[in-house]
C-alpha positions in Angstrom: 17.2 -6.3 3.4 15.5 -6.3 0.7 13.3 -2.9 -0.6 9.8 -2.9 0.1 7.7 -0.9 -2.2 4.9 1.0 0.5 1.7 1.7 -1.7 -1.1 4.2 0.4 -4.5 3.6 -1.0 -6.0 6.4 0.5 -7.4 9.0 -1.5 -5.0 11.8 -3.3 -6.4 14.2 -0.2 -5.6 12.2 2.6 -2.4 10.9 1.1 -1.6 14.9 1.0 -2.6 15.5 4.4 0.2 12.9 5.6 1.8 9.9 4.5 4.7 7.7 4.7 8.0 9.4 3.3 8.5 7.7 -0.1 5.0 6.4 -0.2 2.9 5.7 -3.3 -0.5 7.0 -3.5 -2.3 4.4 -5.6 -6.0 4.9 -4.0 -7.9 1.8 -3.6 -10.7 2.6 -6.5 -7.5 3.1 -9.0 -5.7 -0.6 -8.2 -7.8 -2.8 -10.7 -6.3 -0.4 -13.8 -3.1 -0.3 -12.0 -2.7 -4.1 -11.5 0.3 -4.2 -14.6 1.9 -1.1 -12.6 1.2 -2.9 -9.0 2.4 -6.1 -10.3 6.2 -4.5 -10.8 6.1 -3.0 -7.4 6.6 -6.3 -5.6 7.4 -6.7 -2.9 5.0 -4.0 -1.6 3.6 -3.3 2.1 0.0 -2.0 1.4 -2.1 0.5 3.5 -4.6 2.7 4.1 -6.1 5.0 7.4 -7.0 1.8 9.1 -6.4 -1.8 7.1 -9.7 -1.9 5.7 -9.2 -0.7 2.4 -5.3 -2.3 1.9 -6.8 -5.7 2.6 -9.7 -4.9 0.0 -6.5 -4.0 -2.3 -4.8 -7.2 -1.4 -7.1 -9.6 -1.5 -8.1 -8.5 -5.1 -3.9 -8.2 -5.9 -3.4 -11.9 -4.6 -6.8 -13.2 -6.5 -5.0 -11.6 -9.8 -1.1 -13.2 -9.3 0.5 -10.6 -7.1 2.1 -12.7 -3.9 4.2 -10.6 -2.5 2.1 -8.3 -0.8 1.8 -7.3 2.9 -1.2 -5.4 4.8 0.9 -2.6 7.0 -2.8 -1.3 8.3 -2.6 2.4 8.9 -0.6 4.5 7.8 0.7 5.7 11.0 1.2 2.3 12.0 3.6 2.1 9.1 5.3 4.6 9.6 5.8 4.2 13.2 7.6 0.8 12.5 9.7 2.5 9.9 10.6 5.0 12.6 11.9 2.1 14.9 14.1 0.3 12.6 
C-alpha cells in the first residue's frame, strides 16, 4: 500500500483540539502559498470538520497540477476509516 499523506485544513485551533494521528495541519486560507510544499505531499487525502473546506482545497490543488488528491470529508470520518483497516 502505498503512503497517503492526510493534510487537515482546519484552523491551527481545531487541528489542536483533535486530529488524525500524523496529520498535517495546512489550514485552507494557507494552501495557495503552500501549493510547492502540497505538490510533494502527493498522494494526499485532504479534510476538514465536514468536506466543505477540503474540496475548496482540492478543487483549487487539481486546477493548479496536483492529481493525486482525495476529499476524506471530516476528520472523524478519516479517522474512523483509519481505525478500521
Amino acid at each position: 500500500m502505498e503512503k497517503v499523506n492526510l493534510i487537515d485544513v482546519r484552523t491551527p485551533d481545531e487541528f489542536n483540539a483533535g486530529s488524525v494521528p500524523n496529520a498535517i495541519n495546512i489550514p485552507l486560507n494557507e494552501v495557495v502559498n503552500r501549493l510547492d510544499e502540497l505538490k510533494g505531499l502527493q498522494p494526499m487525502l485532504v479534510f476538514c470538520a465536514a468536506g466543505v473546506r477540503s474540496q475548496k482545497a482540492i478543487d483549487f490543488l487539481i486546477a493548479n497540477g496536483v492529481n493525486q488528491v482525495e476529499n476524506g470529508g471530516g476528520w472523524l470520518d478519516v479517522n474512523a476509516r483509519l481505525n478500521s483497516l
